[in-house]
DSSP file (Angstrom, degrees, kcal/mol; ACC not computed):
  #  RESIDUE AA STRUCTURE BP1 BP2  ACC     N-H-->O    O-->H-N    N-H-->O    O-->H-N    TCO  KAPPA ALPHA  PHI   PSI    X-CA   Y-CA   Z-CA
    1    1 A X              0   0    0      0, 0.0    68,-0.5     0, 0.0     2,-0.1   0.000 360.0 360.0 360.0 -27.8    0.0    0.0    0.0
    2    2 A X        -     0   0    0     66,-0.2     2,-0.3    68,-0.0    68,-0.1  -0.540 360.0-173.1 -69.1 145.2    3.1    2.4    0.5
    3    3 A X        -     0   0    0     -2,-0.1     2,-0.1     6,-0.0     6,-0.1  -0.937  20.7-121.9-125.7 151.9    4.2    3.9   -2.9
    4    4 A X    >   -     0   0    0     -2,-0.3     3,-1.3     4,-0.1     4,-0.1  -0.383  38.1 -92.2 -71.9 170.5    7.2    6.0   -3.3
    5    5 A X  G >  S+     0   0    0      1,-0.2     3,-2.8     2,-0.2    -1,-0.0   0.878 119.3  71.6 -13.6 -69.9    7.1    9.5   -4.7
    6    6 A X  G 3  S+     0   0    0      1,-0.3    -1,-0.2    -3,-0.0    -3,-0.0   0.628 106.0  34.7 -36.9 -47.3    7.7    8.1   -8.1
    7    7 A X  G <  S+     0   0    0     -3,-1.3    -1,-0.3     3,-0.0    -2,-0.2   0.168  75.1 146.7-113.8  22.6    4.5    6.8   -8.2
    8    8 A X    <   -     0   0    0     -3,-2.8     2,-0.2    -4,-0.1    -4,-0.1  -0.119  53.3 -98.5 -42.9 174.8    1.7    8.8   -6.5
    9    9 A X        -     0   0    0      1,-0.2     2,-0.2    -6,-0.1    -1,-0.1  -0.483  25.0-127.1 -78.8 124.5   -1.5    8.8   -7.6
   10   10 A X        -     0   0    0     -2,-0.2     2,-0.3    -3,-0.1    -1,-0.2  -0.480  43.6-171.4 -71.1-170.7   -2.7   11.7   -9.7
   11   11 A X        -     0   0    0     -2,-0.2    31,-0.1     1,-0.1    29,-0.1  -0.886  37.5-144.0-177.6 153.2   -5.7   12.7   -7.9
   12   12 A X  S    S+     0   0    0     29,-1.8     2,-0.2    -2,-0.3    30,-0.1   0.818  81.4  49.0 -88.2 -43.1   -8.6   15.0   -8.3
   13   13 A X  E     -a   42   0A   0     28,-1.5    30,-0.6     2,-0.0     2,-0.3  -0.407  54.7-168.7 -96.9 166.1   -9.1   16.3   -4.5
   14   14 A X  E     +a   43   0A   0     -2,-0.2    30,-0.2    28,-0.1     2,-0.1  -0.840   6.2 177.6-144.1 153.7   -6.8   17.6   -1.9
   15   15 A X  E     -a   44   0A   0     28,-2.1    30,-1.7    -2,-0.3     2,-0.7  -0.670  13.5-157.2-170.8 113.1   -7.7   18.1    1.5
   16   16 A X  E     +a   45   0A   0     28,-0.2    30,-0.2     1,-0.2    28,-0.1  -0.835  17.7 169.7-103.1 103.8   -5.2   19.4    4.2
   17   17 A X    >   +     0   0    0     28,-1.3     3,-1.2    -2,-0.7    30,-0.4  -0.089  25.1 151.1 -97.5   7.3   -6.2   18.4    7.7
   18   18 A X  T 3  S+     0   0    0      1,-0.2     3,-0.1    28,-0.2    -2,-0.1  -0.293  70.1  16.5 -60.0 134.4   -2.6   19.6    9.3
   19   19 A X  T 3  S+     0   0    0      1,-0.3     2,-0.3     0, 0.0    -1,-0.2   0.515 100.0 118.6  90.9  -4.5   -2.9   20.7   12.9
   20   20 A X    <   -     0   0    0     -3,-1.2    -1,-0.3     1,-0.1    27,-0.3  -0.686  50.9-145.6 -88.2 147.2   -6.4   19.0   13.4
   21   21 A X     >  -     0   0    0     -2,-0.3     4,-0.6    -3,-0.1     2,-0.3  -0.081  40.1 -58.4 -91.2-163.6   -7.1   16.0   16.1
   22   22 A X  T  4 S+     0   0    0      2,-0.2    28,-0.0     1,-0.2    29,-0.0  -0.707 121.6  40.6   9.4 117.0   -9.4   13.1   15.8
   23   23 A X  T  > S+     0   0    0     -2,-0.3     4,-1.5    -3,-0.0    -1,-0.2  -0.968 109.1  57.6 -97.0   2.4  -12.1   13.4   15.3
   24   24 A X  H  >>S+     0   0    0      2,-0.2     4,-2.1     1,-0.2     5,-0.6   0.831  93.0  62.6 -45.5 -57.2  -12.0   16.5   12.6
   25   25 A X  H  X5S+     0   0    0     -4,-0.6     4,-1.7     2,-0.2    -1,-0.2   0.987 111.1  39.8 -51.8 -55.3  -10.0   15.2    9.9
   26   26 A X  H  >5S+     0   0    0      2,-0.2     4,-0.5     3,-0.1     5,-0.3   0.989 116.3  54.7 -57.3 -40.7  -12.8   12.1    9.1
   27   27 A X  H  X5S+     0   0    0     -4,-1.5     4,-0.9     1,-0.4     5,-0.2   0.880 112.2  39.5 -59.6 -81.9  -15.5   14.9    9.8
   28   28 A X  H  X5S+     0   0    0     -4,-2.1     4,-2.2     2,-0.2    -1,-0.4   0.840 118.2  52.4 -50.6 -27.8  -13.8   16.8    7.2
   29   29 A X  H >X<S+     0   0    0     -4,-1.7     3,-1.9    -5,-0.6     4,-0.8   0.743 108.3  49.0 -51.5-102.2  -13.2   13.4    4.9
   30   30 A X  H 3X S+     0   0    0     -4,-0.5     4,-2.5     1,-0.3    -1,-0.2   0.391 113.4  46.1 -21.1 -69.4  -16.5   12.5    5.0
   31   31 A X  H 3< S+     0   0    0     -4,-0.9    -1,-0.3    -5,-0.3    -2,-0.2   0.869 112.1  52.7 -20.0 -74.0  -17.7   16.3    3.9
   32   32 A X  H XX S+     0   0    0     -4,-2.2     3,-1.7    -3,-1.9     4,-1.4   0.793 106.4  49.2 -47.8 -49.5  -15.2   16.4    1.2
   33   33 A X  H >< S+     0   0    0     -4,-0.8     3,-1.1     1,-0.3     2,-0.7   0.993 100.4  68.4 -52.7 -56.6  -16.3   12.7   -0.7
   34   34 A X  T 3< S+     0   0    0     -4,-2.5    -1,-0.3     1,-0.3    -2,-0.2   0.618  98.4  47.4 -44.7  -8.1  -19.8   14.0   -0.5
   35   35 A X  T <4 S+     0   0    0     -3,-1.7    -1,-0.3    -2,-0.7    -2,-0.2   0.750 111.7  74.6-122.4 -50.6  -18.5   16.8   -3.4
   36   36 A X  S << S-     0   0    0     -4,-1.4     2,-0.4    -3,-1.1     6,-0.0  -0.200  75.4-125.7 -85.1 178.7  -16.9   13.9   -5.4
   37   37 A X    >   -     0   0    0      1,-0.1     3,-0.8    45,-0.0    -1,-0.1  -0.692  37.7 -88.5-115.2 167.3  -17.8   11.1   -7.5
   38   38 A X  T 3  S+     0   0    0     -2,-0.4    45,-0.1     1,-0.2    44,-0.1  -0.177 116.1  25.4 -59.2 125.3  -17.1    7.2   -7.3
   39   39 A X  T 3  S+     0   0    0      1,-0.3    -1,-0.2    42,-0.1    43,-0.1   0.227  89.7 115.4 108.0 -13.7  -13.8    6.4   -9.0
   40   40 A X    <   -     0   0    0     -3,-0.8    -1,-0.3    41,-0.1    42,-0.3  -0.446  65.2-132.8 -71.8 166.7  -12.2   10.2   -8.5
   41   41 A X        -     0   0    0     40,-0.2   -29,-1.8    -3,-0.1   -28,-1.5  -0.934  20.0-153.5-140.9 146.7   -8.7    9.7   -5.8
   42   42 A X  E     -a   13   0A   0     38,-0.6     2,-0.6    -2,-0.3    38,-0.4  -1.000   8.7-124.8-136.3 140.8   -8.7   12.2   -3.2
   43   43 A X  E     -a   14   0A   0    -30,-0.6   -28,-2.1    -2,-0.4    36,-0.2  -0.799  19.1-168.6 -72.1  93.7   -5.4   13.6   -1.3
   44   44 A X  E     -aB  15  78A   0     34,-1.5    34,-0.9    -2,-0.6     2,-0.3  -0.513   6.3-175.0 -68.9 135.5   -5.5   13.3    2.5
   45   45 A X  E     +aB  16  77A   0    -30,-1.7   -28,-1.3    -2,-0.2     2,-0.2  -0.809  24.9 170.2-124.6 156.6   -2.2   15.6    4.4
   46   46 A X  E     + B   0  76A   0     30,-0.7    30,-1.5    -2,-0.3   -28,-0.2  -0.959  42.7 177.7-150.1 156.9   -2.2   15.0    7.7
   47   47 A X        +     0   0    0    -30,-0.4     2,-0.6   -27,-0.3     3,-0.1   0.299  58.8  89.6-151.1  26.6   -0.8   15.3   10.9
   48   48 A X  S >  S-     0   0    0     28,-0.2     3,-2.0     1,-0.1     4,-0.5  -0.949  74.3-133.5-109.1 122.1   -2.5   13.9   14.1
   49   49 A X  T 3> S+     0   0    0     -2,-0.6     4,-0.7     1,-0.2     3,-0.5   0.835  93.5  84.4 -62.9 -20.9   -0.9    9.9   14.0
   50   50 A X  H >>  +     0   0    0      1,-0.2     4,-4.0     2,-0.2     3,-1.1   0.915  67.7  72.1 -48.0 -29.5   -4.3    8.6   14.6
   51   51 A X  H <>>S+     0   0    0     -3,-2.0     4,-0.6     2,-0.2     5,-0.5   0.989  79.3  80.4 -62.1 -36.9   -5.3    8.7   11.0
   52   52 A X  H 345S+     0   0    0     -3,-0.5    -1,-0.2    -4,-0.5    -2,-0.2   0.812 110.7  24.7 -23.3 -48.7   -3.0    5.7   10.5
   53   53 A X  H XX5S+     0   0    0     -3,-1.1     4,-1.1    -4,-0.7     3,-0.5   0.813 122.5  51.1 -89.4 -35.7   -5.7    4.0   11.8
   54   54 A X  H >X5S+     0   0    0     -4,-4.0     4,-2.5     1,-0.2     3,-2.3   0.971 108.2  48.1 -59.9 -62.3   -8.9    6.1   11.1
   55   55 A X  H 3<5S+     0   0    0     -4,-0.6    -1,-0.2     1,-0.3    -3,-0.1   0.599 108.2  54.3 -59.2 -15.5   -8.6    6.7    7.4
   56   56 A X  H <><S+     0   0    0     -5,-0.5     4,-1.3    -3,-0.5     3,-0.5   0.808 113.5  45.0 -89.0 -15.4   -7.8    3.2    6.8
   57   57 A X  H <X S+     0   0    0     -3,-2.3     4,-2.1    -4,-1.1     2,-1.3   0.813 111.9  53.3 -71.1 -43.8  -11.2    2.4    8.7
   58   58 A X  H  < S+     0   0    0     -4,-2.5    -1,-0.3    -5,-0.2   -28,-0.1  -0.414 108.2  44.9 -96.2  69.6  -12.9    4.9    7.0
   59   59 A X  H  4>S+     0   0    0     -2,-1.3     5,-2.7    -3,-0.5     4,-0.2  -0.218 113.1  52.4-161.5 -48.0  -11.9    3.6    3.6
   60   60 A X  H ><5S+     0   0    0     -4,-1.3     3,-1.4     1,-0.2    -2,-0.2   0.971 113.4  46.7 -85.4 -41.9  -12.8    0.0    4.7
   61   61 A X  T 3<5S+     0   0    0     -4,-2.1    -1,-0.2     1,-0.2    -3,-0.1   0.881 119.0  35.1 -17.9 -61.9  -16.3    1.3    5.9
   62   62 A X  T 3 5S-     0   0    0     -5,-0.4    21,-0.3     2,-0.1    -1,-0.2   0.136 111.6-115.3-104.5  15.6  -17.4    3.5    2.9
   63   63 A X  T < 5 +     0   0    0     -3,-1.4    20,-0.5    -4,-0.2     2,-0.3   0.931  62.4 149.5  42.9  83.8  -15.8    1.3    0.5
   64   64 A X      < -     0   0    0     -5,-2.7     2,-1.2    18,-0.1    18,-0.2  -0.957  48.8-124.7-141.2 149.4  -13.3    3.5   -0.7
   65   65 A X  E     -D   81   0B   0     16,-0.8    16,-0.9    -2,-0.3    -5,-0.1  -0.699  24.7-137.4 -97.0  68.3   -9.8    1.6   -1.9
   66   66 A X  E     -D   80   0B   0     -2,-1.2    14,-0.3    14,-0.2     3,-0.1  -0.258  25.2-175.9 -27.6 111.2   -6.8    3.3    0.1
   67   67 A X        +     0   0    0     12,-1.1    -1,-0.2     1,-0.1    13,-0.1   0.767  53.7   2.1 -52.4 -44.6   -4.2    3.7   -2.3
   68   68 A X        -     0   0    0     11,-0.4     2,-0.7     9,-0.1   -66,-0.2  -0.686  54.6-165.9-166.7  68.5   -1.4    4.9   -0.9
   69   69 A X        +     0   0    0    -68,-0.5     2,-0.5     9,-0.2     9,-0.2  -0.720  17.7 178.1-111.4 145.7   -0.3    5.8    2.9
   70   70 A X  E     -C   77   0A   0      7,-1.3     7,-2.2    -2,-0.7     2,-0.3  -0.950  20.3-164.8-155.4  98.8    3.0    7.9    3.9
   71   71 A X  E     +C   76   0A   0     -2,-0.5     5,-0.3     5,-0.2     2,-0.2  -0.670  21.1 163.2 -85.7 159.9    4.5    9.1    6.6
   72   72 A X  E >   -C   75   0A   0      3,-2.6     3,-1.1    -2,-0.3    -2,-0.0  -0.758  66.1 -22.6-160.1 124.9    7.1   11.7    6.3
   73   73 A X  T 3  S-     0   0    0      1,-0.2     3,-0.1    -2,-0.2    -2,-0.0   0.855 128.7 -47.6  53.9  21.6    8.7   14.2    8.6
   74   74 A X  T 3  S+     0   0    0      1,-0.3    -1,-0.2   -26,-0.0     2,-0.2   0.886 118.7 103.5  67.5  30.0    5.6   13.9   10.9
   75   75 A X  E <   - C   0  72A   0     -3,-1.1    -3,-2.6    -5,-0.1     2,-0.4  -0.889  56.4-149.8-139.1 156.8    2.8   14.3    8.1
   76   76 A X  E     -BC  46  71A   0    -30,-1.5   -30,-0.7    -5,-0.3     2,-0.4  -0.958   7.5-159.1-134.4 124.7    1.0   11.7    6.9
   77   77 A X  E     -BC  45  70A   0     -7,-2.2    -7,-1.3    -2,-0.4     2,-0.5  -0.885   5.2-170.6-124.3 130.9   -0.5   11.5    3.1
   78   78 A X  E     -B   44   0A   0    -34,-0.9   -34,-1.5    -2,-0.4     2,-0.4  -0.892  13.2-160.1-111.7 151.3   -3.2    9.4    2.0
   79   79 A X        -     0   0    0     -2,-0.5   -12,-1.1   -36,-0.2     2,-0.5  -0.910  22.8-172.4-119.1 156.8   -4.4    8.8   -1.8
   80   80 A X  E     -D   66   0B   0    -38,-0.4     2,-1.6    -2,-0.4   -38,-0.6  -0.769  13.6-150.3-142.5  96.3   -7.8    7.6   -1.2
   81   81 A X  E     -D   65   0B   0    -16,-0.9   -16,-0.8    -2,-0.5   -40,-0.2  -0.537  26.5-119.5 -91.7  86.1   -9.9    6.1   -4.5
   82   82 A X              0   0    0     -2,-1.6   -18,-0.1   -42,-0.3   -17,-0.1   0.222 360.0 360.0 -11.0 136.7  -13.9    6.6   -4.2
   83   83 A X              0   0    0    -20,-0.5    -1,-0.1   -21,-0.3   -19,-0.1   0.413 360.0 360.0-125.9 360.0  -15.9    3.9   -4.2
């Protein structure tokens, strides 16, 4: 599920959740999908280490594919594929 640089994901969405806790960053997920459509990849940043676990729960929930999850320098990027 990790990809290097090389190979991100283009992706349709961004949505920058740095400096937000649990629970705000799903609250704001959740919002955001509602604006896209099924098959579209949306760009998570983050920086509270609980999404490590939430976003991959909230992917396997809503049937959404995680693509792609990345820590770096104490943010954390998801690529996230609608389902």
């Amino acid at each position: 599920m990790t990809n290097s640089a090389d190979s991100l994901p283009d992706f349709q969405a961004e949505l920058d959740t740095r400096g937000l806790y649990c629970p705000e960053p799903i609250m704001l997920m959740h919002n955001k999908v509602r604006d896209m459509n099924a098959g579209e990849i949306l760009k998570v940043v983050a920086t509270d280490p609980a999404t490590t676990r939430d976003v991959p729960k909230f992917c396997n929930f809503l049937g959404h594919e995680l693509l792609s999850q990345q820590e770096s320098d104490g943010q954390y990027f998801y690529f996230i594929r609608l389902g």
